[in-house]
C-alpha positions in Angstrom: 0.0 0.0 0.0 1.4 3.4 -1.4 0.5 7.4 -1.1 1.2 9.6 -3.1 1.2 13.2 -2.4 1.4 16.3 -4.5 2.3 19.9 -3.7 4.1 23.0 -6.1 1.4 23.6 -8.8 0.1 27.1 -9.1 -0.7 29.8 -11.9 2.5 31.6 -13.3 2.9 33.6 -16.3 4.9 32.2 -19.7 8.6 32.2 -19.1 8.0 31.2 -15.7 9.3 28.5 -13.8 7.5 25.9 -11.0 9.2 23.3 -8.8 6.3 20.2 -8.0 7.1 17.7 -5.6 5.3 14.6 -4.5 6.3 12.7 -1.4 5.4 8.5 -1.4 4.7 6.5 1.7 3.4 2.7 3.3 5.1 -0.1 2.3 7.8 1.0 -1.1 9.6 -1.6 -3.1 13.2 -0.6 -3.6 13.2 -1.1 -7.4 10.5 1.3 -8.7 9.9 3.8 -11.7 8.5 7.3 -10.7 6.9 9.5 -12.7 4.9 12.9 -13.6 1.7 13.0 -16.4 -0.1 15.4 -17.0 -3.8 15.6 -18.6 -6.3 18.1 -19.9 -9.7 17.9 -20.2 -10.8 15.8 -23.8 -7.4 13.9 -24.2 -5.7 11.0 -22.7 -3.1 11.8 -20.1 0.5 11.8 -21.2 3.9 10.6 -19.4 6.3 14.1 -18.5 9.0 12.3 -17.1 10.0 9.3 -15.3 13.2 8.0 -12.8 14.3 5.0 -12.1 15.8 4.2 -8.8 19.2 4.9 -10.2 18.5 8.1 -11.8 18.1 7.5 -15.1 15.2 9.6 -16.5 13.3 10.4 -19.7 11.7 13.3 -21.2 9.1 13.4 -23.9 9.9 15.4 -26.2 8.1 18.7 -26.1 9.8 19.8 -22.6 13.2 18.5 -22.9 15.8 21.1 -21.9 13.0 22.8 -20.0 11.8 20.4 -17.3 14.4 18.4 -15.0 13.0 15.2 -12.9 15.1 14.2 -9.8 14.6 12.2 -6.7 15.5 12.1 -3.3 15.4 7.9 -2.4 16.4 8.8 1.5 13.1 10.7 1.8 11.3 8.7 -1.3 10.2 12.0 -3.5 11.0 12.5 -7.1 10.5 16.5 -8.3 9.9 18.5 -11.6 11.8 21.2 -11.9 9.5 23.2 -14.9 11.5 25.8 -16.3 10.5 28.1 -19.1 7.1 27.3 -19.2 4.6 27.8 -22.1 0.7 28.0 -22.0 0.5 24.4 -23.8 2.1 22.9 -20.6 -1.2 24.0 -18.4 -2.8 20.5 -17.1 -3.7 18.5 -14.1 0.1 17.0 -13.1 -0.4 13.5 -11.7 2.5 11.8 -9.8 2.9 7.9 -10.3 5.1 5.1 -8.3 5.8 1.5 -10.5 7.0 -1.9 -9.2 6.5 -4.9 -9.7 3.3 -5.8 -7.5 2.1 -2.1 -7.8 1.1 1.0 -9.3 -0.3 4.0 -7.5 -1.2 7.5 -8.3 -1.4 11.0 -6.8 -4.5 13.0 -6.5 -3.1 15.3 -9.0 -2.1 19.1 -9.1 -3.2 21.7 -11.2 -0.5 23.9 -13.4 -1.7 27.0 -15.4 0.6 29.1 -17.3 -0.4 32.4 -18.9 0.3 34.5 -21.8 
């Protein structure tokens, strides 16, 4: 059994940056895959980034060189560092834990970027 909690979303204007965190908890298998999505309403929700235990991460491709995912295992919280932000990146951010015997979502934060 796995929480997952989200904080950092907020409203900024374009150019902006944001920091979104979301801390796990209960019962975490070592080897896991983290990971933010993000959806808006009328399309299906779409993988950010993800981080592997060991740090290796991927990007799709619309925010690389803007957004940076890292992790903290000693206190089990990945990040998103959003950097440079564009109105296309406003969505509902969802954090998400993977192992092998489970997968678990946040209850989702809301990011809205201006013009």
């Amino acid at each position: 059994q796995v929480q997952l909690v989200e904080s950092g979303g907020g409203l900024v204007q374009a150019g902006g940056s944001l920091r979104l965190s979301c801390a796990a908890s209960g019962t975490i298998f070592r080897l896991n895959v983290m990971g933010w999505y993000r959806q808006v309403p009328g399309k299906q929700r779409e993988l950010v980034a993800s981080i592997t235990s060991g740090s290796s991460a991927n990007y799709v491709d619309s925010v690389k060189g803007r957004f940076t995912i890292s992790r903290d295992n000693a206190k089990n919280t990945v990040y998103l560092q959003m950097d440079s932000l564009k109105p296309e990146d406003t969505a509902v951010y969802y954090c998400n834990m993977n192992f092998l015997s489970g997968n678990y979502w946040g209850q989702g934060t809301q990011v809205t970027v201006s013009s």
